[in-house]
C-alpha positions as CSV (number, residue, x, y, z in Angstrom):
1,X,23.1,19.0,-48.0
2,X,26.7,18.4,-49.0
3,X,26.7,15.2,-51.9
4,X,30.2,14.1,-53.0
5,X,29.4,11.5,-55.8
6,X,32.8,9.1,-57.2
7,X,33.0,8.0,-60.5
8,X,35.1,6.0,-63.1
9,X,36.6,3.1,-60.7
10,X,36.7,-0.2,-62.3
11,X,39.1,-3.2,-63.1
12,X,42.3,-2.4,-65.3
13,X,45.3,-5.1,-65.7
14,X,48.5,-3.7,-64.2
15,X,50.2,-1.1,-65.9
16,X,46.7,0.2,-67.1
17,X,45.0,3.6,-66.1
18,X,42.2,5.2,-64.9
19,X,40.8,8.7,-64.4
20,X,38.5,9.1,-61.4
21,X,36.0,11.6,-60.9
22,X,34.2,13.4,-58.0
23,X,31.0,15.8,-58.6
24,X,30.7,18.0,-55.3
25,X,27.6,20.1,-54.4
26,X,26.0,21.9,-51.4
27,X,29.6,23.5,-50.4
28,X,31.5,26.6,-52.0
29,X,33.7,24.5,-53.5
30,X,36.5,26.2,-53.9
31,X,37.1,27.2,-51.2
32,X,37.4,23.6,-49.6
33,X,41.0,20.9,-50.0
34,X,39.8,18.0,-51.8
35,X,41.6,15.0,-51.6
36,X,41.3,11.3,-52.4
37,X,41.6,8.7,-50.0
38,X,41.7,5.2,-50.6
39,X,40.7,1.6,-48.2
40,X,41.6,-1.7,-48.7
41,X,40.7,-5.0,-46.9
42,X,43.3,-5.2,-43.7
43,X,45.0,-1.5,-44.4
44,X,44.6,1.5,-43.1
45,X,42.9,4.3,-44.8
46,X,45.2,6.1,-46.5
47,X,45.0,9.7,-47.8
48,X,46.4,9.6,-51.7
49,X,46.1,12.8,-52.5
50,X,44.9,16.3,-52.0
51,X,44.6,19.7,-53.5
52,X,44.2,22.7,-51.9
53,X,41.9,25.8,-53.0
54,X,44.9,27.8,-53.8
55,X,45.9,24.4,-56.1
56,X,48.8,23.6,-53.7
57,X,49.2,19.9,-54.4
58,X,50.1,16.8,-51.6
59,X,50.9,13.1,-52.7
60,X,51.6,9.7,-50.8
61,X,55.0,8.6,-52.1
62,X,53.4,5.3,-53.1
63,X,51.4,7.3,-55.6
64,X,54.0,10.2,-56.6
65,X,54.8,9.9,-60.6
66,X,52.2,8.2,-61.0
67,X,49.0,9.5,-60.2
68,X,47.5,13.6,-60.8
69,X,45.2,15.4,-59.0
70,X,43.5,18.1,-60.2
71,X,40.3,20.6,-59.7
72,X,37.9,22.2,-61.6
73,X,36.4,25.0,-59.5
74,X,33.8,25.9,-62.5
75,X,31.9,22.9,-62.3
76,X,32.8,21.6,-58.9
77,X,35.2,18.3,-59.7
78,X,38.3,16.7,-58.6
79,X,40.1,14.4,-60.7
80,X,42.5,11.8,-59.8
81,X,44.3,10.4,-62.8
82,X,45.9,7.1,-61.9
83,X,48.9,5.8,-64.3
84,X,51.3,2.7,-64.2
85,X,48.3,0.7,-61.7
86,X,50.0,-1.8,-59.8
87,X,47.8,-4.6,-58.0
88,X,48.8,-2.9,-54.9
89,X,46.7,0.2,-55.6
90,X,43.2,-2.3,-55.7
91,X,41.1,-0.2,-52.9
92,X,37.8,1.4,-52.3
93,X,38.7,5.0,-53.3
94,X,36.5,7.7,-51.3
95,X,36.8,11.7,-52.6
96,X,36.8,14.1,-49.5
97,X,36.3,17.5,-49.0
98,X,37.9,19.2,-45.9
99,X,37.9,22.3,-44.9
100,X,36.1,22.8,-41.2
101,X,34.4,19.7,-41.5
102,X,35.1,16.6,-43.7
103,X,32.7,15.3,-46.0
104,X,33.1,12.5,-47.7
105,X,32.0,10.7,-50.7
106,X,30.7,6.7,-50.7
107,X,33.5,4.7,-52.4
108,X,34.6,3.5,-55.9
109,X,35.8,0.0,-55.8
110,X,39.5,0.0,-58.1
111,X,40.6,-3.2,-58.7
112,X,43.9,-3.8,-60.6
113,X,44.8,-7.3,-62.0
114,X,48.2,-8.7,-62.0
């Protein structure tokens, strides 16, 4: 059974950061892209970032400068550290693991305050 388990959303005032955090098990994990995706009321969902098993890295340009993604093969975790919040970036943000299927984690709620 593949579990993808989010942690470390929360509310932040703009300009404020946060460091999320995704535990992966029941895949070989590095062998899979890991990315971060991210919903909010009336958008679309919207792929943030990923990171490929090689450590290849992808970034919306709303996010680039601002936000890291990074691995951990050892212990099976992707990071996403978010810098310089802006209201704009309040979402449900959802870790997924792709490779020849998509898994995918359920949610951390990011709320940023103006």
């Amino acid at each position: 059974q593949v579990l993808l388990v989010e942690s470390g959303g929360g509310l932040v005032q703009a300009g404020g950061s946060l460091r999320l955090s995704c535990a992966a098990s029941g895949i070989i994990f590095d062998l899979w892209t890991m990315g971060w995706y991210r919903q909010a009321p009336g958008r679309q969902h919207e792929l943030v970032a990923d990171i490929t098993r090689c450590g290849s890295t992808f970034y919306a340009d709303s996010v680039k400068g601002r936000f890291t993604i990074s691995r951990d093969n050892a212990k099976n975790l992707v990071f996403l550290q978010m810098n310089s919040l802006k209201p704009e970036d309040t979402a449900v943000y959802y870790c997924n693991a792709h490779d020849w299927a998509d898994y995918w984690g359920q949610g951390t709620q990011v709320t940023i305050s103006s």
